[in-house]
PDB file of N, CA, C and O in Angstrom:
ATOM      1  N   UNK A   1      64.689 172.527 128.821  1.00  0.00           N
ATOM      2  CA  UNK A   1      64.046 171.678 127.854  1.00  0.00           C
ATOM      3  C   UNK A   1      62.969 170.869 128.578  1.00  0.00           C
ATOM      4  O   UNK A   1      63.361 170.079 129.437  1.00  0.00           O
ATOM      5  N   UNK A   2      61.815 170.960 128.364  1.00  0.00           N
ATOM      6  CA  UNK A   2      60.285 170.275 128.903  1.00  0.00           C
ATOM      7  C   UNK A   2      60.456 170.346 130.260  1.00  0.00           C
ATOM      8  O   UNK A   2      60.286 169.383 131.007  1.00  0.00           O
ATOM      9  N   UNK A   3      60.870 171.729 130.706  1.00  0.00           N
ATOM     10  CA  UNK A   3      60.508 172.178 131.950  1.00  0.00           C
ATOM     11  C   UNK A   3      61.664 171.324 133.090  1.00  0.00           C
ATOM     12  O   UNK A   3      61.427 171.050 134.267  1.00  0.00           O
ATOM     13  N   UNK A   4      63.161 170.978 132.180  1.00  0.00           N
ATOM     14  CA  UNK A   4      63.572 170.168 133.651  1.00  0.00           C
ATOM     15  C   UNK A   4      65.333 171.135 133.331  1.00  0.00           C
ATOM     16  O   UNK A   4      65.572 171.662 132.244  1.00  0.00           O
ATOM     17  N   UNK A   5      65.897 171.149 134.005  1.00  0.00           N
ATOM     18  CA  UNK A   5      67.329 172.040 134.258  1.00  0.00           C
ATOM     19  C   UNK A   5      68.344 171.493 133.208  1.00  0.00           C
ATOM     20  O   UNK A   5      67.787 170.557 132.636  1.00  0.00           O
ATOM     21  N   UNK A   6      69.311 171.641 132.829  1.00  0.00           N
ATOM     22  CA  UNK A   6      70.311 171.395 132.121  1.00  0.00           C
ATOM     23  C   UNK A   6      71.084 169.827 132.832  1.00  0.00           C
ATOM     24  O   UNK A   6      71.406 168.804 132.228  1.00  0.00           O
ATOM     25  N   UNK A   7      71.199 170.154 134.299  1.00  0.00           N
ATOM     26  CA  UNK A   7      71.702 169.030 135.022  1.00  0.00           C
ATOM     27  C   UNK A   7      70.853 167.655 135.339  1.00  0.00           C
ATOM     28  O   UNK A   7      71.302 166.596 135.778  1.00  0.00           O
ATOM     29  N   UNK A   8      69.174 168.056 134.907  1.00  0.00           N
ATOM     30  CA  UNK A   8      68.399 167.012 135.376  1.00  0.00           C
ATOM     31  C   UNK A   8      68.632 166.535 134.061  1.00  0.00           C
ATOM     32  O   UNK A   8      69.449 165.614 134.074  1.00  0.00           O
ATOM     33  N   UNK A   9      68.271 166.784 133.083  1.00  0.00           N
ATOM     34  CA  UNK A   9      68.750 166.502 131.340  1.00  0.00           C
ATOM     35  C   UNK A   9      69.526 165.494 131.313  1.00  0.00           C
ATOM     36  O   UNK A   9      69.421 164.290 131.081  1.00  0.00           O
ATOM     37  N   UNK A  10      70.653 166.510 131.710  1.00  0.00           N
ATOM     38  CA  UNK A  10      71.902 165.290 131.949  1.00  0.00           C
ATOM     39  C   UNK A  10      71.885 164.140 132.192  1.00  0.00           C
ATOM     40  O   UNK A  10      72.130 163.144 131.511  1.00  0.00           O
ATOM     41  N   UNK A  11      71.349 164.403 133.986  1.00  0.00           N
ATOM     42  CA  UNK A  11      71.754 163.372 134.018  1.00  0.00           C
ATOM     43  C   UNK A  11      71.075 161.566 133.741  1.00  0.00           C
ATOM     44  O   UNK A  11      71.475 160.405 133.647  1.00  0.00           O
ATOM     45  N   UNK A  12      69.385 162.664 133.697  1.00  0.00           N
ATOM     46  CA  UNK A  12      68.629 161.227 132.668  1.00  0.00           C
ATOM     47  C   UNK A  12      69.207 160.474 131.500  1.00  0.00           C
ATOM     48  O   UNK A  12      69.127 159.249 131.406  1.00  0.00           O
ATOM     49  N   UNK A  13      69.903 161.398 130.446  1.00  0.00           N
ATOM     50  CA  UNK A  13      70.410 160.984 129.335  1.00  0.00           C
ATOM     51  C   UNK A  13      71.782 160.221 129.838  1.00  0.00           C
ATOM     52  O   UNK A  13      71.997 159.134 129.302  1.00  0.00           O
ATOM     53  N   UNK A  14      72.479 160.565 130.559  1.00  0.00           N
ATOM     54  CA  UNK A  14      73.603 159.790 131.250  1.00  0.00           C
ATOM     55  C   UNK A  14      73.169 158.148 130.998  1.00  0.00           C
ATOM     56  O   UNK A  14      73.440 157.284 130.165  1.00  0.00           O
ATOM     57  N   UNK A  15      72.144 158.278 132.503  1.00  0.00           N
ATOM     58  CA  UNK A  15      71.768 156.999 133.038  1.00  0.00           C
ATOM     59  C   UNK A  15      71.230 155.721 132.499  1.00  0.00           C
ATOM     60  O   UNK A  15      71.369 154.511 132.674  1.00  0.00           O
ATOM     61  N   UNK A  16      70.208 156.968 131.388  1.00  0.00           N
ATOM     62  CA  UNK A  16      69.746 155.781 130.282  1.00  0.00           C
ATOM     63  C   UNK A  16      70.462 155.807 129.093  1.00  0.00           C
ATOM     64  O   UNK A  16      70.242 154.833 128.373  1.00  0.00           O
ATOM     65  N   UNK A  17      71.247 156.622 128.667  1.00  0.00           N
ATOM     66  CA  UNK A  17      72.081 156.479 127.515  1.00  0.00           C
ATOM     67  C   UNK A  17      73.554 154.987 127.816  1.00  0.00           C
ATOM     68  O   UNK A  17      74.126 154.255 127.009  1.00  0.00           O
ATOM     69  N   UNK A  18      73.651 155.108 129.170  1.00  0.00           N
ATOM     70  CA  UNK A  18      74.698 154.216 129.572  1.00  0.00           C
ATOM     71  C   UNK A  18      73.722 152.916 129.224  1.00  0.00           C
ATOM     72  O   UNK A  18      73.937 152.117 128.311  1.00  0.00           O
ATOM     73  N   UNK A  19      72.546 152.877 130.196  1.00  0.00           N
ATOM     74  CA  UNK A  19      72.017 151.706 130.438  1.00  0.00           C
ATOM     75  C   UNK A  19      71.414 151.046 129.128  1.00  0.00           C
ATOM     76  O   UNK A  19      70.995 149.890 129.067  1.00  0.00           O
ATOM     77  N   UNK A  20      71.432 151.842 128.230  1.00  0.00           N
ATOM     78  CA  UNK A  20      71.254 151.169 126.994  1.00  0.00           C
ATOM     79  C   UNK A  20      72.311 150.719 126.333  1.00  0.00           C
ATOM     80  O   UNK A  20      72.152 149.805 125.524  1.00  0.00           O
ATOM     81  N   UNK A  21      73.452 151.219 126.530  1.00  0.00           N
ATOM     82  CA  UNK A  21      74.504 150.488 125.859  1.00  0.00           C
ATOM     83  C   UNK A  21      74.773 149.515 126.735  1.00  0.00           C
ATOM     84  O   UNK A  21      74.537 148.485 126.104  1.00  0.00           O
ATOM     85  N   UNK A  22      75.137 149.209 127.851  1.00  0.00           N
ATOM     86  CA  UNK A  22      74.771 147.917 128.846  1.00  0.00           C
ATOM     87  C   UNK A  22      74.178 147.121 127.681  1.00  0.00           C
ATOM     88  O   UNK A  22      74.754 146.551 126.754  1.00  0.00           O
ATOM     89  N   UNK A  23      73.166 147.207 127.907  1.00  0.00           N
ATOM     90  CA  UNK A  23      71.709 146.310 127.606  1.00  0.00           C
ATOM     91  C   UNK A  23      72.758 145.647 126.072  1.00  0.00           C
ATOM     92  O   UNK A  23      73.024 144.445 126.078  1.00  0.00           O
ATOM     93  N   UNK A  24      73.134 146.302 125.182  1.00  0.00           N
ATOM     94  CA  UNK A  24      73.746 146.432 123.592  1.00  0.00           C
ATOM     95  C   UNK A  24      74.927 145.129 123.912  1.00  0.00           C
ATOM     96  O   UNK A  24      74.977 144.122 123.205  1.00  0.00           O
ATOM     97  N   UNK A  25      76.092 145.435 125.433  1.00  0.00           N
ATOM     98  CA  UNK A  25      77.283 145.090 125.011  1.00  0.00           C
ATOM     99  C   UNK A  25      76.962 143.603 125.826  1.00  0.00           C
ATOM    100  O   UNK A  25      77.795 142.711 125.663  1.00  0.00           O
ATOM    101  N   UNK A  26      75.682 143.306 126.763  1.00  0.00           N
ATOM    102  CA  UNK A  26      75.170 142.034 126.802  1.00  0.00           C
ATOM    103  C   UNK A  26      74.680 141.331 126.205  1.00  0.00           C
ATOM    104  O   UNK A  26      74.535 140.145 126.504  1.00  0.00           O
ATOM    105  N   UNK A  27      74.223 141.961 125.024  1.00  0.00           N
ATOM    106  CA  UNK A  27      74.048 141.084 123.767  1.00  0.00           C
ATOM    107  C   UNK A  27      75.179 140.889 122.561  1.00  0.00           C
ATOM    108  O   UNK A  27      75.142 140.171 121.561  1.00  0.00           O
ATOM    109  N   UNK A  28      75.925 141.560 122.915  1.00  0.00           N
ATOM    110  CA  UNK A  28      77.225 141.147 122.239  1.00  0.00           C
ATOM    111  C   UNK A  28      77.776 140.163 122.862  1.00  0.00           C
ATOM    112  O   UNK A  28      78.096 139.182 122.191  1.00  0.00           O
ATOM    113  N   UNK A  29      77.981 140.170 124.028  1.00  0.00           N
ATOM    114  CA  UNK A  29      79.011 138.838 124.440  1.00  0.00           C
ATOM    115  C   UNK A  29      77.828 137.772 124.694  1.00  0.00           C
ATOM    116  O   UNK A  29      78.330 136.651 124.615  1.00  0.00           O
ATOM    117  N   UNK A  30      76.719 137.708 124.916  1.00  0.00           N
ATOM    118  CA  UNK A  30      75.968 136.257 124.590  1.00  0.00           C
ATOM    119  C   UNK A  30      75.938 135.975 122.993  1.00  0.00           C
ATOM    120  O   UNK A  30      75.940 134.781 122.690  1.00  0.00           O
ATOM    121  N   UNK A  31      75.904 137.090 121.730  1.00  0.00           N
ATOM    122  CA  UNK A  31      76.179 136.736 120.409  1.00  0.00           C
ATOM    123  C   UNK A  31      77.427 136.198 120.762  1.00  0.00           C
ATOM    124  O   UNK A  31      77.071 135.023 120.847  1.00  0.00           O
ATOM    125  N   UNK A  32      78.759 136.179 121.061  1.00  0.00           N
ATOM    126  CA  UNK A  32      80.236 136.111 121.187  1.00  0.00           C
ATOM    127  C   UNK A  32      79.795 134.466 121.716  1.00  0.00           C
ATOM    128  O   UNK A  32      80.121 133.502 121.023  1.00  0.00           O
ATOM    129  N   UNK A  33      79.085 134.308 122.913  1.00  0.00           N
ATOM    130  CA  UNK A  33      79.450 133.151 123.652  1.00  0.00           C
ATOM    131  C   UNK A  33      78.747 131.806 122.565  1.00  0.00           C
ATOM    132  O   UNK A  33      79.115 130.635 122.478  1.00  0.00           O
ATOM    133  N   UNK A  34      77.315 132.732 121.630  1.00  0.00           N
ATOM    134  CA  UNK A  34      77.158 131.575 121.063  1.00  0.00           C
ATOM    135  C   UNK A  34      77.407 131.283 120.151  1.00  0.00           C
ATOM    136  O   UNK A  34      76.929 130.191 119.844  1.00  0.00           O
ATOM    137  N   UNK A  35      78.172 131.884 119.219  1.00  0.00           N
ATOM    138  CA  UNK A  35      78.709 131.534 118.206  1.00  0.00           C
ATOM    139  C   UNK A  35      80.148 131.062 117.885  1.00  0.00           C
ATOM    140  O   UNK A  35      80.714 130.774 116.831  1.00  0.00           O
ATOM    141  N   UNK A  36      80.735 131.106 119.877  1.00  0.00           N
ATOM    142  CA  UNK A  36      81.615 130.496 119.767  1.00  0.00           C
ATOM    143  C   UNK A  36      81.654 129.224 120.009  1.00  0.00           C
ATOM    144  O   UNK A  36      82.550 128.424 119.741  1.00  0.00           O
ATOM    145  N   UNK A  37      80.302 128.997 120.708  1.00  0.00           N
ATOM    146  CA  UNK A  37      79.961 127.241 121.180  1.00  0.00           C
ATOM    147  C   UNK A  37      81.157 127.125 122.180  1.00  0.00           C
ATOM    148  O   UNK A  37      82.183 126.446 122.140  1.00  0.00           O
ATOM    149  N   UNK A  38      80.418 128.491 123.573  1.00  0.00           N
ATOM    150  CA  UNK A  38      81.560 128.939 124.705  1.00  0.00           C
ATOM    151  C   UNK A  38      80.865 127.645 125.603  1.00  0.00           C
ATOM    152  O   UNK A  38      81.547 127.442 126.608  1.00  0.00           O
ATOM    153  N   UNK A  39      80.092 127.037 125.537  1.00  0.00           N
ATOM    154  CA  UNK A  39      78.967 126.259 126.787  1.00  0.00           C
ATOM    155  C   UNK A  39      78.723 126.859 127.827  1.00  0.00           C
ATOM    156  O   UNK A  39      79.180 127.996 127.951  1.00  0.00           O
ATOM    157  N   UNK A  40      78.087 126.389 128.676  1.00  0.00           N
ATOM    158  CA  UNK A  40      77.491 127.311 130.201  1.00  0.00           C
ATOM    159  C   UNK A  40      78.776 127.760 130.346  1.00  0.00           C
ATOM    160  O   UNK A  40      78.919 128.972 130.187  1.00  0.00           O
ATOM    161  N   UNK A  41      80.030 126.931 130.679  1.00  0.00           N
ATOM    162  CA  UNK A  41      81.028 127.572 131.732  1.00  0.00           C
ATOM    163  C   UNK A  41      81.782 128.488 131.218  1.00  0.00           C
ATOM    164  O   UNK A  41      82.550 129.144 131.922  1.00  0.00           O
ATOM    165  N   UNK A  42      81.664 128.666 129.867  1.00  0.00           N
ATOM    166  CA  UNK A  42      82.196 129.489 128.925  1.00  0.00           C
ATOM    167  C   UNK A  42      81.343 130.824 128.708  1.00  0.00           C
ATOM    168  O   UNK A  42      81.750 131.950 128.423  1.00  0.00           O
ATOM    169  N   UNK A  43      80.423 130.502 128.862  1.00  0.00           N
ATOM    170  CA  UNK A  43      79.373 131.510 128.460  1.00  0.00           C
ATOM    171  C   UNK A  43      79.477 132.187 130.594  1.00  0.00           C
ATOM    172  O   UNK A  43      79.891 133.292 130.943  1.00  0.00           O
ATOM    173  N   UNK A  44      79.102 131.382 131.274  1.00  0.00           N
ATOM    174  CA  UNK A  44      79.596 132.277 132.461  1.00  0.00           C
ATOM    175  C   UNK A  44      80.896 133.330 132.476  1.00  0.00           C
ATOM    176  O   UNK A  44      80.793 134.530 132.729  1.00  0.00           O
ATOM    177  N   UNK A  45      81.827 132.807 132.235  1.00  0.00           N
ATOM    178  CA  UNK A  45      83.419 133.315 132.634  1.00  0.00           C
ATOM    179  C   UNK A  45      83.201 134.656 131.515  1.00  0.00           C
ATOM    180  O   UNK A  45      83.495 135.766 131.957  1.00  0.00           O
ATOM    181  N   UNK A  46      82.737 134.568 130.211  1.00  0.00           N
ATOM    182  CA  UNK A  46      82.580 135.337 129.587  1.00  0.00           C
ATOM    183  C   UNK A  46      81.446 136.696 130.491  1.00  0.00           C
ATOM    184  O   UNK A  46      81.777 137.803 130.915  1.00  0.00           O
ATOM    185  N   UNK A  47      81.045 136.492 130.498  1.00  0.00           N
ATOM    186  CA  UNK A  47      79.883 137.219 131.134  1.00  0.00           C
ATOM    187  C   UNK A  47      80.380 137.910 132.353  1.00  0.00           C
ATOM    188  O   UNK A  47      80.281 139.136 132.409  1.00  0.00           O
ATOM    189  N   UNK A  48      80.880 137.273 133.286  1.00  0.00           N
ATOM    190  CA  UNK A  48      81.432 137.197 134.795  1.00  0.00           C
ATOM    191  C   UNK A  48      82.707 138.419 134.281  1.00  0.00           C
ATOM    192  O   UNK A  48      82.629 139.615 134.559  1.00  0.00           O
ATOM    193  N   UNK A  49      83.638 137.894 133.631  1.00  0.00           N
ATOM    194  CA  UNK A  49      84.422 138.770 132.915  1.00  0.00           C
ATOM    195  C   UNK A  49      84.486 140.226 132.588  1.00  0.00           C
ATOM    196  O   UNK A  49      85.000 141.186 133.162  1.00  0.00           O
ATOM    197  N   UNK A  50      83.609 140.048 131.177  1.00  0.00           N
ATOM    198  CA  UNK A  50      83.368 140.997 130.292  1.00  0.00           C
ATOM    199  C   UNK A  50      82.086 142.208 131.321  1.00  0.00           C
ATOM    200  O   UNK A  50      81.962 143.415 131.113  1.00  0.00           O
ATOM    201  N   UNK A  51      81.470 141.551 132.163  1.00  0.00           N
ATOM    202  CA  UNK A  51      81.002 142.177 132.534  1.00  0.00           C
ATOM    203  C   UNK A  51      81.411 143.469 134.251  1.00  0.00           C
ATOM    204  O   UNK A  51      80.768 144.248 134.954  1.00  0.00           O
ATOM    205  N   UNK A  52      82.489 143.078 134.180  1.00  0.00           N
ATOM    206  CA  UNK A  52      83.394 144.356 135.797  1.00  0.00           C
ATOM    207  C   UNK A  52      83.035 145.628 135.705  1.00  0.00           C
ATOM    208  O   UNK A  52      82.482 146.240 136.619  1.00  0.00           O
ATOM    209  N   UNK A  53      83.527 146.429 133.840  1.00  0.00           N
ATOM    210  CA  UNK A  53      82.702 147.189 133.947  1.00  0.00           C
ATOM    211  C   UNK A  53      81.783 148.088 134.278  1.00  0.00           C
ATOM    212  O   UNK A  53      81.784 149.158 134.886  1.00  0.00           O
ATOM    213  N   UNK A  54      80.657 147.129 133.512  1.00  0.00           N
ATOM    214  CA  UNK A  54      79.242 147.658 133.645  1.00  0.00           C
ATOM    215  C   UNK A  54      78.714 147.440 135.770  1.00  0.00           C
ATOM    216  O   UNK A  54      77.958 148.071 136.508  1.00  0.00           O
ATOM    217  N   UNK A  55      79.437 146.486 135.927  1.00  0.00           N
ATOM    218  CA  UNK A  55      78.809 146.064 137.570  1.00  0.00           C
ATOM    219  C   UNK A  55      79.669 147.624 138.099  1.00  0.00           C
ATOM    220  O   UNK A  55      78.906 148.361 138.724  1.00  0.00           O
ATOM    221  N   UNK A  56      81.077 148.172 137.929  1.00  0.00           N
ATOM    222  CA  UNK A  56      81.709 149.465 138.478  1.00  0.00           C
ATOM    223  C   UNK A  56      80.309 150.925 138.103  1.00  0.00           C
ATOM    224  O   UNK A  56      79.854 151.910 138.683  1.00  0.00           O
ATOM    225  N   UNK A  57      80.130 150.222 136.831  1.00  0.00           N
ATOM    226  CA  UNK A  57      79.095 151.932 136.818  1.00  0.00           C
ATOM    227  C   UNK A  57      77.926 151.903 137.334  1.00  0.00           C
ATOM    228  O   UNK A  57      77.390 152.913 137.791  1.00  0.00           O
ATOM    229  N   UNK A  58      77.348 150.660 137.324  1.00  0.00           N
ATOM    230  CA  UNK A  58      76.313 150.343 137.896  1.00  0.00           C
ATOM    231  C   UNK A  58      76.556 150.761 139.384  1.00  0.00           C
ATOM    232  O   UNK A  58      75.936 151.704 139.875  1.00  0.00           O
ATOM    233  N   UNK A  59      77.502 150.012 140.109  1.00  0.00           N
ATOM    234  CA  UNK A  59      77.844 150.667 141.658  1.00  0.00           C
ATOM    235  C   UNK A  59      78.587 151.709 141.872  1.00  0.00           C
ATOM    236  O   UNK A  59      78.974 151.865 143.030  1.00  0.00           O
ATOM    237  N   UNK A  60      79.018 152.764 140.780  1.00  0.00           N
ATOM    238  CA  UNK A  60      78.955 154.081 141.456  1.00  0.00           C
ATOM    239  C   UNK A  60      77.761 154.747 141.492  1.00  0.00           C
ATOM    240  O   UNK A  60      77.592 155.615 142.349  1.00  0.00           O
ATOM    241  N   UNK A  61      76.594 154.386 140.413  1.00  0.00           N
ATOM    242  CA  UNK A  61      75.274 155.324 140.743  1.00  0.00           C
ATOM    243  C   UNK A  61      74.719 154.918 141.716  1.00  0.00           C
ATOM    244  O   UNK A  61      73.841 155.651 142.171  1.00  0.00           O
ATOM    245  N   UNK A  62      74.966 153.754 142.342  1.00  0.00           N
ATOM    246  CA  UNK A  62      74.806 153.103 143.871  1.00  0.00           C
ATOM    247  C   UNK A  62      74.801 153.865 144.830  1.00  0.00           C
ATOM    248  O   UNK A  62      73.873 154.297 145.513  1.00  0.00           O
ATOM    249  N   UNK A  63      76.085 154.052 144.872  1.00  0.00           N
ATOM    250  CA  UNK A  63      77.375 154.914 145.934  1.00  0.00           C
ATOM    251  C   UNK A  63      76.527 156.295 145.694  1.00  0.00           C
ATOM    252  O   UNK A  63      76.175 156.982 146.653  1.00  0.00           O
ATOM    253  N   UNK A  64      76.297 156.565 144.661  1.00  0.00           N
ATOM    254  CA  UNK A  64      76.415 158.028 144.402  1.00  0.00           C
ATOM    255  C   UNK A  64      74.450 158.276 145.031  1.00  0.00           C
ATOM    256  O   UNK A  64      74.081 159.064 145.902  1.00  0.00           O
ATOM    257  N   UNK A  65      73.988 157.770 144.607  1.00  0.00           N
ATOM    258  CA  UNK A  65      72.484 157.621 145.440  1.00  0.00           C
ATOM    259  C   UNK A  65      72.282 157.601 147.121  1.00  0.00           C
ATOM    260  O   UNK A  65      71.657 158.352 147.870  1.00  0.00           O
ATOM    261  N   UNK A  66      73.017 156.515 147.341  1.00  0.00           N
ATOM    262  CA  UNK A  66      73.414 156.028 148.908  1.00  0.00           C
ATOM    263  C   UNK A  66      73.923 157.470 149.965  1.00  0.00           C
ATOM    264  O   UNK A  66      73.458 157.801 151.055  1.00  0.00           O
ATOM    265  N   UNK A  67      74.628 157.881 149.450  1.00  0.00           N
ATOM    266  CA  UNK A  67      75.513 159.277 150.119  1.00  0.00           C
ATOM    267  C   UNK A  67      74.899 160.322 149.576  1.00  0.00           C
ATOM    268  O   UNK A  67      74.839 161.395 150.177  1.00  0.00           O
ATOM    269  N   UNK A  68      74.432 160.160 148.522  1.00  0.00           N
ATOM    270  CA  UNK A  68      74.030 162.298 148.170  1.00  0.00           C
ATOM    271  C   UNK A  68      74.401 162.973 147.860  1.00  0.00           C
ATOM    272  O   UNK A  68      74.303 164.166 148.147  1.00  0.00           O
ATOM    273  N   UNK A  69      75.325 162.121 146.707  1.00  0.00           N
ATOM    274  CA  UNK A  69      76.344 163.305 145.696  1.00  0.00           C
ATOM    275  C   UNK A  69      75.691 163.498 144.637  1.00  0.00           C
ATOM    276  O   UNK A  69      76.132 164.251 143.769  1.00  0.00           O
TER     277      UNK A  69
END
């Protein structure tokens, strides 16, 4: 498809299909923090939290860049 392999496909749609839902579930928990009237330290812990996650997938394409898998 537009001249790139089945696996390059992939794995663009992977990277940005993830990274857009990222982008989606950080605006969910700042909607969450402000409509709960979480305040900064609330709105941190929330964030800090909710976010392990996205920081794990984020640092396996890390890992996975770094080494050459």
């Amino acid at each position: 498809m537009f001249g790139f392999t089945e696996e390059q496909f992939a794995d663009f749609a992977v990277t940005f299909g993830v990274g857009g839902f990222i982008l989606y579930m950080l605006f969910i928990i700042w909607n969450l923090a402000r409509e709960s009237k979480a305040g900064r330290l609330g709105t941190f812990i929330l964030f800090f939290v909710l976010s392990f996650g996205m920081i794990g997938f984020i640092a396996k394409s890390i890992i996975q860049k770094i080494l050459g898998l």
